[in-house]
C-alpha positions in Angstrom: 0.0 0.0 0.0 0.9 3.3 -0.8 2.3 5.0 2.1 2.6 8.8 3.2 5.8 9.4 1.2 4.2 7.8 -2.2 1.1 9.7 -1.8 3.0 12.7 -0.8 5.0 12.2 -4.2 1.7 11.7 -6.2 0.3 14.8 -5.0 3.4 16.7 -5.5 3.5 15.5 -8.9 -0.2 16.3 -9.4 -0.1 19.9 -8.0 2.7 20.0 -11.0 0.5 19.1 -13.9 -3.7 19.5 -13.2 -3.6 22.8 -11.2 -6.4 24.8 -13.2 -7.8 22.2 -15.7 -11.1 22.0 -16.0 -12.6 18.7 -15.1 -14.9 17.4 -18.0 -16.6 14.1 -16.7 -15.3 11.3 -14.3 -15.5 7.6 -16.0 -16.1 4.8 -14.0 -15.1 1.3 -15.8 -15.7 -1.3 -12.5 -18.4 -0.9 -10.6 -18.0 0.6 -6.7 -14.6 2.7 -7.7 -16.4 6.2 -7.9 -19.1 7.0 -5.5 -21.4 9.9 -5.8 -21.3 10.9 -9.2 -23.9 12.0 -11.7 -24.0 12.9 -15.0 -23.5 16.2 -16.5 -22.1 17.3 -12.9 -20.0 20.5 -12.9 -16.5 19.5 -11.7 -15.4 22.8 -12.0 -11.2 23.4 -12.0 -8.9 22.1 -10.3 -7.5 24.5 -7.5 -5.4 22.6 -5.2 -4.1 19.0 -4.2 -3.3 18.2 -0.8 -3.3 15.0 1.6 -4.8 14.3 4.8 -2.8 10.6 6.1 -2.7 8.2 2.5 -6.0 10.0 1.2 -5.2 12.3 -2.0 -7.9 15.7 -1.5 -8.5 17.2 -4.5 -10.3 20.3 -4.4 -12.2 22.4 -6.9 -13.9 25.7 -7.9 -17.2 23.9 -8.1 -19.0 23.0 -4.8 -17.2 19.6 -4.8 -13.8 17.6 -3.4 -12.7 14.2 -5.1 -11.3 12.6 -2.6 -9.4 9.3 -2.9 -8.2 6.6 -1.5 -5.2 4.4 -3.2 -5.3 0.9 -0.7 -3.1 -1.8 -2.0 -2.7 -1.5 -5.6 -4.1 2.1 -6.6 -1.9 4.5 -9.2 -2.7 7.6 -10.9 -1.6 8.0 -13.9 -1.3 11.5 -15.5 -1.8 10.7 -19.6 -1.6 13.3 -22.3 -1.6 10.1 -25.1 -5.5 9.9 -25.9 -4.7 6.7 -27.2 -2.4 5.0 -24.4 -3.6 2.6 -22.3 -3.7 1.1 -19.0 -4.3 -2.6 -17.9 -5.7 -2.2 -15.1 -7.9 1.2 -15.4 -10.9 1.2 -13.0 -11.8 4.7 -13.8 -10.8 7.9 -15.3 -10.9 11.7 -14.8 -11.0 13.9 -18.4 -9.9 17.1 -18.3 -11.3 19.9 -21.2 -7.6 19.6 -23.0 -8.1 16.1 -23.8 -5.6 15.0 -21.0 -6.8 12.5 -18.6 -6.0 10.6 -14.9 -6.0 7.1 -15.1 -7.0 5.0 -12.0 -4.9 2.0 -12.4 -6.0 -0.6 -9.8 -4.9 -4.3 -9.7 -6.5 -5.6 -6.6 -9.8 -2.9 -7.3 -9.7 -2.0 -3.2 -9.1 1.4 -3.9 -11.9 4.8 -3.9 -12.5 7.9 -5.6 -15.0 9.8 -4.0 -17.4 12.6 -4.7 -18.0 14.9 -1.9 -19.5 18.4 -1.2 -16.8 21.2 -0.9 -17.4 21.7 3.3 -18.6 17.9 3.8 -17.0 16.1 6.2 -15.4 12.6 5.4 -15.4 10.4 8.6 -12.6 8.5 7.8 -10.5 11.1 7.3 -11.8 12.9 10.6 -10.6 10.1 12.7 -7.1 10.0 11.5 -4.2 11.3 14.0 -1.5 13.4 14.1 0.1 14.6 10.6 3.6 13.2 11.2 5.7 16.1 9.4 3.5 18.8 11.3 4.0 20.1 14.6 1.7 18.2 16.3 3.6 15.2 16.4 6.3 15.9 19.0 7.1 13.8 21.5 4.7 15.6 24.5 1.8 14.1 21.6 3.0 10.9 21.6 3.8 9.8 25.1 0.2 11.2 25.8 -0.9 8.6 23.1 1.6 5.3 24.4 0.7 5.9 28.0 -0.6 2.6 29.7 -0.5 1.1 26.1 1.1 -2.5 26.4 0.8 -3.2 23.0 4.0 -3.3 20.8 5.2 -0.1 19.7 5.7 -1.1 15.8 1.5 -1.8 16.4 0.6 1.3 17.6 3.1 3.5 15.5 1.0 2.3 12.6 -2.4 2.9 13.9 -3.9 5.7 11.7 -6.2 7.1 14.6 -2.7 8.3 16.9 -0.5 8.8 13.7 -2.0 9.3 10.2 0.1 8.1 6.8 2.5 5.3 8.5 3.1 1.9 6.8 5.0 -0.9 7.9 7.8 -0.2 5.6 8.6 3.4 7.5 7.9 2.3 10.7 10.3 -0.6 10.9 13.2 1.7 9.2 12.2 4.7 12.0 12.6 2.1 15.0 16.0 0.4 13.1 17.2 4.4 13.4 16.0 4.4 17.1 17.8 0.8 17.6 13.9 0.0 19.6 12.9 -3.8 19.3 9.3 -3.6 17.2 8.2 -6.0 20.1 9.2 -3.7 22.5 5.9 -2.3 25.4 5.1 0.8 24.3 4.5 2.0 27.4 7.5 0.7 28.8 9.7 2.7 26.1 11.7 5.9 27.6 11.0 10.0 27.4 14.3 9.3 25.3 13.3 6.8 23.2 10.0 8.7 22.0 12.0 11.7 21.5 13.9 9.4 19.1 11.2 8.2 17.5 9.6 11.5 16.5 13.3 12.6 15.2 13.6 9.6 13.0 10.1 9.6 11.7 10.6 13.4 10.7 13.8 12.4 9.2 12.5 9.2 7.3 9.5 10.4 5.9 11.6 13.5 4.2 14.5 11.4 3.3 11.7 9.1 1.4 9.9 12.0 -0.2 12.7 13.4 -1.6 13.8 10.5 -3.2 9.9 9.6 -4.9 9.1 7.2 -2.2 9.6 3.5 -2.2 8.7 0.7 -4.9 8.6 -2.6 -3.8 6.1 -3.7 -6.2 3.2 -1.8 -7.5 3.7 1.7 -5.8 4.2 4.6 -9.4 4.6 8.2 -9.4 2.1 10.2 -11.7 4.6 10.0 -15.1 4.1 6.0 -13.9 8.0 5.8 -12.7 9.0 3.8 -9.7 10.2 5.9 -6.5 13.8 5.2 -5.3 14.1 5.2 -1.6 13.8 1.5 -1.7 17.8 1.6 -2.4 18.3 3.5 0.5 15.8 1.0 3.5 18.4 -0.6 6.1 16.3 -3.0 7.5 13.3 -4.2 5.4 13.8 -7.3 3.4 17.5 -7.2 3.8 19.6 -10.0 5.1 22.3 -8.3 7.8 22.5 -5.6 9.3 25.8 -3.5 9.1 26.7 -4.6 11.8 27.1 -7.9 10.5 24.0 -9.9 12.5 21.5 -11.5 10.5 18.0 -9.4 10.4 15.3 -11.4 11.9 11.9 -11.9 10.2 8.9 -12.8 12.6 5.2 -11.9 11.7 2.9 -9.2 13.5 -0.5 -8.8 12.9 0.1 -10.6 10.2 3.1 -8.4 8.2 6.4 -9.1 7.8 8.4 -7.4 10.8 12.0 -6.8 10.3 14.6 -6.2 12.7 18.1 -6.8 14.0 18.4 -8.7 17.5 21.3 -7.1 18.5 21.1 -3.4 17.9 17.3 -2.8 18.1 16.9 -3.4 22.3 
């Protein structure tokens, strides 16, 4: 799934190339990918782009917001080419200078949306802290671990403390902070969350900046693969630099990464 970085990079790219187009229709090609549309609706132009957690807001100058949701397997895809094609397109948005967004979706989980401009969207009013904004500092999160005996690589990836972490960024940020995933959150030092909001500050630009991280289906808008998969030092790899073997166990059922001997 698409993580904050990725979708940070899609909107980036986005506020790059459909700022002011008008949008002409919105064409749904499986059933349940676009809620709430009707025909002949205004649209409007785009104005802006932004992101609340993973969810992609984009607002207009007609009384609507398309709001949208990647999941597992979602891409946009920005397409000039009328004529090019995309496997696995589940919908589309037409703009009035015949170039297009194409929702590519393998595993068809992801949404597109049609809201009212000031309507509220309750998943998105339940989601945390924004990670890169002030509000996540280490006052915020102690509040949020205290009494909380489950493991802190669980809670670091609930959306309803902090919004926009995946398992990929989590296990790297507790790698940096050389904290076991296992590890009782509430029996982790003032220290040790300090560390954690560093790292995740740290991370989360680092990944931006490189176009996030591809591991398999994750694209940027020109459909090209991020890069900060060359740079993880923990997921999927074999030692750690300091020469122990990483250690693969499941949690919740994901693939949990870490090195026994530095991560305490």
């Amino acid at each position: 799934m698409p993580e904050l970085p990725e979708v940070q990079t899609i909107i980036n790219g986005l506020n790059s190339k459909i700022i002011e187009k008008k949008i002409c229709r919105i064409a749904e090609y499986r059933k349940g990918t676009v809620e709430n549309s009707l025909p002949n609706m205004d649209y409007g132009k785009v104005k802006l782009v932004e992101r609340r957690g993973k969810y992609i807001i984009i607002k207009t100058t007609a009384d609507c917001k398309i709001v949208i949701h990647l999941r597992m397997t979602g891409k946009l895809i920005f397409e000039v080419d009328s004529d090019k094609q995309s496997k696995y397109c589940r919908a589309e948005i037409f703009f009035s200078d015949g170039s297009r967004l194409i929702f590519d979706d393998v595993r068809t989980f992801g949404k597109i949306q049609i809201m009212k401009k000031n309507q509220a969207v309750p998943a998105i009013e339940e989601l945390g802290a924004e990670p890169l904004s002030d509000q996540l500092n280490p006052e915020f999160l102690s509040k949020q671990l205290k009494n909380r005996k489950a493991p802190i690589r669980n809670l670091l990836l609930n959306q309803n403390i902090i919004a926009g972490l995946g398992n990929i960024y989590v296990l790297e940020i507790l790698y940096r902070c050389k904290i076991d995933p296992r590890k009782q959150a509430d029996r982790l030092s003032l220290k040790q969350i300090e560390k954690i909001v560093g790292q995740t500050k740290i991370v989360l630009k680092e990944a931006i900046e490189k176009n996030g991280t591809t591991i398999s289906d994750y694209r940027s808008v020109e459909d090209q693969s991020g890069q900060f998969q060359n740079f993880l030092r923990v997921y999927q790899k074999k030692k750690c630099k300091c020469g122990t073997e990483i250690k693969r166990i499941k949690m919740a059922g994901r693939s949990t990464y870490f090195c026994p001997s530095c991560q305490q």
